[in-house]
Every structure is written in structure tokens, then in C-alpha cells.
C-alpha positions as CSV (number, residue, x, y, z in Angstrom):
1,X,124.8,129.8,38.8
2,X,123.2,129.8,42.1
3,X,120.0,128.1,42.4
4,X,117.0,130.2,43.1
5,X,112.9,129.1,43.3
6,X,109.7,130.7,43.5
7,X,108.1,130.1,47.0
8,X,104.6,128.6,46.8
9,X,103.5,131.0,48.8
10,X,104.2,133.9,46.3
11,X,102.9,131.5,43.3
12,X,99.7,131.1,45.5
13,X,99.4,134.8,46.2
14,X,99.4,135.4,42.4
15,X,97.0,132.8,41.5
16,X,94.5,134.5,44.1
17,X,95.3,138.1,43.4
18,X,94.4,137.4,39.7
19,X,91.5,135.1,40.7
20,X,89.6,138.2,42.5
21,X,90.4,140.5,39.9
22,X,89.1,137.9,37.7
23,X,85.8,137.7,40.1
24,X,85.2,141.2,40.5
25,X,85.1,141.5,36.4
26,X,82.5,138.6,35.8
27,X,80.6,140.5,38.3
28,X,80.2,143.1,36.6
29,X,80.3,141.7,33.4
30,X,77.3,142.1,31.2
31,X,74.7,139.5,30.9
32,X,75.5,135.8,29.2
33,X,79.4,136.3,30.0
34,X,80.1,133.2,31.5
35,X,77.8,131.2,28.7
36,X,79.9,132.2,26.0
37,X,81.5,129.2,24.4
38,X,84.8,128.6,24.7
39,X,85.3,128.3,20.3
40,X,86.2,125.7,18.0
41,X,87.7,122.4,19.1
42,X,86.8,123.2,23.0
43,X,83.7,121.9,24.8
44,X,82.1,124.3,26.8
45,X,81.2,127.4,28.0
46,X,83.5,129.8,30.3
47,X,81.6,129.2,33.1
48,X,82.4,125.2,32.8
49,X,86.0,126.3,32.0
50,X,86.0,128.3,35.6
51,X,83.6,125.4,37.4
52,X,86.5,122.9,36.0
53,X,89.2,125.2,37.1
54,X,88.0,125.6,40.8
55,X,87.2,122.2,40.4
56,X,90.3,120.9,40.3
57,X,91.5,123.2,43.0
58,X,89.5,122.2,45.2
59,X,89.7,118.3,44.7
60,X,93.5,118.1,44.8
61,X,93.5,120.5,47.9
62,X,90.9,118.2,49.6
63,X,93.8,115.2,48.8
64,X,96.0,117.3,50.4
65,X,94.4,117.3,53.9
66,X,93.1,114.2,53.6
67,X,89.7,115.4,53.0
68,X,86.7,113.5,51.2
69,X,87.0,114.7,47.2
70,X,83.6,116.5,45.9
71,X,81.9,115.1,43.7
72,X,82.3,117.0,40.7
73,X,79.1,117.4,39.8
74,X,78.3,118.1,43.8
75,X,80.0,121.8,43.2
76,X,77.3,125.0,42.2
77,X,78.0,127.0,39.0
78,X,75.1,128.8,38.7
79,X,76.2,132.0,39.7
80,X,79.5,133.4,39.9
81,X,79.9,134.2,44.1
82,X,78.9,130.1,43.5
83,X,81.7,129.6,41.5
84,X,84.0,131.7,43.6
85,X,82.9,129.6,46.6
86,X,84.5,126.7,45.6
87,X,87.8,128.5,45.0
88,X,87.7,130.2,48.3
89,X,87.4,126.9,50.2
90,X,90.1,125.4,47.5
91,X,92.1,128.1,48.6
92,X,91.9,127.6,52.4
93,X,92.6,123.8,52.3
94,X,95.7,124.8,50.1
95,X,96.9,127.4,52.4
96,X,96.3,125.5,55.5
97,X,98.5,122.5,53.8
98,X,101.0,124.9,53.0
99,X,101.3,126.4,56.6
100,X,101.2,122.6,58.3
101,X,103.6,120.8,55.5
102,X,106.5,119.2,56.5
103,X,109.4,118.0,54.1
104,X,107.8,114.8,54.6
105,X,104.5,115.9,53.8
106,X,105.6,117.8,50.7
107,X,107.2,114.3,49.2
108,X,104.2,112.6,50.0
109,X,103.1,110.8,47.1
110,X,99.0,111.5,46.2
111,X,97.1,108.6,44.4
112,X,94.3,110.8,42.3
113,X,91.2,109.1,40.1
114,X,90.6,111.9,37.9
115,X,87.9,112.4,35.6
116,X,89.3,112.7,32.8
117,X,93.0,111.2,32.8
118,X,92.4,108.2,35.0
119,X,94.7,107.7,37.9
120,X,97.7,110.1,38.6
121,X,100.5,109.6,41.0
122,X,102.5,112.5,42.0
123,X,104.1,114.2,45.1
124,X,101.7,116.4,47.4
125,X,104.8,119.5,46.1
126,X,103.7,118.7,42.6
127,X,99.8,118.5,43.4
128,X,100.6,122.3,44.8
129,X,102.4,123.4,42.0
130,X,100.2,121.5,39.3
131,X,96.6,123.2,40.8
132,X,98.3,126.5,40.7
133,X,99.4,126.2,37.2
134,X,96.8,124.4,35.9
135,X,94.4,127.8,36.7
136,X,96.9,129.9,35.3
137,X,96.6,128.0,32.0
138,X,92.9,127.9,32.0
139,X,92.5,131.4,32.5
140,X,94.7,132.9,29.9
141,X,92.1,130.8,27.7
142,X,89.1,132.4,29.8
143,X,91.0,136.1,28.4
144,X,90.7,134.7,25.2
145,X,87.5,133.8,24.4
146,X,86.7,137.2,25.8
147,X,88.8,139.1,24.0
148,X,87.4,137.0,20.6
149,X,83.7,138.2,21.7
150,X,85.0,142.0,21.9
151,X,85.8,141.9,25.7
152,X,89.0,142.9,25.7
153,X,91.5,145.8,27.5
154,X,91.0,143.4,31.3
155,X,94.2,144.0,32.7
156,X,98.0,143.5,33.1
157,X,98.3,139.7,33.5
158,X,101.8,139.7,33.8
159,X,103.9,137.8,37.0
160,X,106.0,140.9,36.8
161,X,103.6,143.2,37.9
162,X,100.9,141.2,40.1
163,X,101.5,143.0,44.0
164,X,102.1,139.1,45.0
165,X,105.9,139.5,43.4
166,X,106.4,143.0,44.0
167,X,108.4,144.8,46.9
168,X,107.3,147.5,49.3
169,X,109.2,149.6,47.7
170,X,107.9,148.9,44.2
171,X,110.8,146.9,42.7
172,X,110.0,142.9,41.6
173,X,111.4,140.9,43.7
174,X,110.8,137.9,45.9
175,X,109.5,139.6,49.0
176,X,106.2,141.0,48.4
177,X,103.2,142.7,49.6
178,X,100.8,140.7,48.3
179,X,96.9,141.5,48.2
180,X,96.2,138.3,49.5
181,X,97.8,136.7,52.6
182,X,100.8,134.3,51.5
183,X,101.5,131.1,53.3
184,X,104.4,130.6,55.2
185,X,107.5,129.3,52.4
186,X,107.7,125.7,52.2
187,X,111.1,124.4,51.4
């Protein structure tokens, strides 16, 4: 079987497709959305579930370019364009890594202190990958609390069908038309 793999670039489109979709919702959402907690077992509210998610976006991206890390508790979550600020900047650190990286670069291995795990050493490729993820993960949990306090009927999560994977022509496939600017493919 031939190898195939999922450019960053069209994993990164996805992420922020979904991430504005997710944005415009909690914007309109009614009062007290982003204080609901997130249930049983779970710490927190969603808005520390989205504060932790951007969080982490933004700190690993910040490794990336060999930026200062934010203090976590440095970032605003007061409001939700707040929030969506620290994604946005996230974002643009992570796309400008992504247009500048080299094979080199993408092997590079990152020392990270995190809050939680302690210290974590993995490739810069893996960083990308894991921030990506990591929001995708958190977010199907963000649906799910909502749906449990009778917000449900969002919209179509699926990889399948986000414009970031889909062809002009309408068919899935790995040249897309995505909402959101990809970076160029890293190898």
C-alpha cells in the first residue's frame, strides 16, 4: 500500500475552520454559556476548558518560534473575542512556523515545562501535530457538555465535510478550498 499523510496545512485549516464556527456560536450563545461546568470528574467551566485549549496553542506555538511562553495565567478569558485572541495569535505563530520550517526545523526537538505534566520532549512536527489535536479533543468535550445542558443540533463536526478537506469541485479529497488560508505543506 502506498503511503499517504495529511498535510499540516489541511489539519490546521480544519482546526481553524471549526474554531470560528465554534466562536461565532458562543457569541451568540445565551448568557452563562461558557460558565457551565464541564460535569462530574472534570474541573472547570467551558470557558477554562477553551482558555486551556488556546492556552496550549499558543504556548507550544510561542516554542516554536522561539518566542517567550505566556504565562498562563497572563492570557484574558473574560470574554469570548478575549478568548479568541489568544487563538488568533496561536494561530499566526503556527502558521508562520509552518511556512518558514525546514526538515531540520521540523525534527527539532522542543524541551516544554508544562503545567501540568512536567517536562516534555518531543519534535517541533509532533508539537504541531499534538496542539492541533489536543483542540480537537477538547472540543468534542466542549459539544458535550453543551449538548448535556440542552444545547445541542451545532453542526456537522465531521473531517469529511469541514471546506479545509473538501475539493473545488465538492468531492473530499486532499486539495481543498479551505475557509481559512492553509500553510504551505511541510514534508
Amino acid at each position: 500500500m502506498a503511503e499517504r499523510s495529511v498535510e499540516i496545512g489541511v489539519l490546521a485549516a480544519y482546526v481553524d475552520g471549526e474554531t470560528e464556527r465554534w466562536r461565532e456560536w458562543l457569541e451568540g450563545a445565551p448568557a452563562g454559556v461558557l460558565d457551565l461546568p464541564l460535569g462530574p470528574g472534570a474541573d472547570g467551566t467551558v470557558r477554562t476548558l477553551v482558555k486551556h485549549v488556546f492556552a496550549v496553542e499558543l504556548r507550544y506555538a510561542q516554542r516554536l518560534v522561539g518566542e517567550p511562553v505566556s504565562g498562563y495565567e497572563e492570557l484574558a478569558d473574560g470574554t469570548v473575542g478575549e478568548l479568541w485572541e489568544i487563538h488568533r495569535t496561536a494561530a499566526s505563530l503556527r502558521d508562520r512556523f509552518l511556512r518558514e520550517a525546514t526538515p531540520e526545523a521540523l525534527d527539532r526537538v522542543l524541551v516544554s515545562d508544562t503545567r501540568r505534566l512536567g517536562r516534555i520532549e518531543a519534535s517541533a512536527h509532533t508539537v504541531v501535530v499534538h496542539s492541533l489535536v489536543h483542540g480537537i479533543r477538547h472540543w468534542a468535550q466542549v459539544a458535550t457538555v453543551l449538548r448535556q445542558h440542552g444545547h445541542g443540533g451545532l453542526w456537522e463536526h465531521d473531517w469529511l465535510l469541514s471546506p479545509a478537506v473538501r475539493s473545488p469541485g465538492g468531492a473530499a479529497g486532499p486539495a481543498g478550498a479551505a475557509s481559512a488560508p492553509a500553510p504551505d505543506p511541510v514534508p
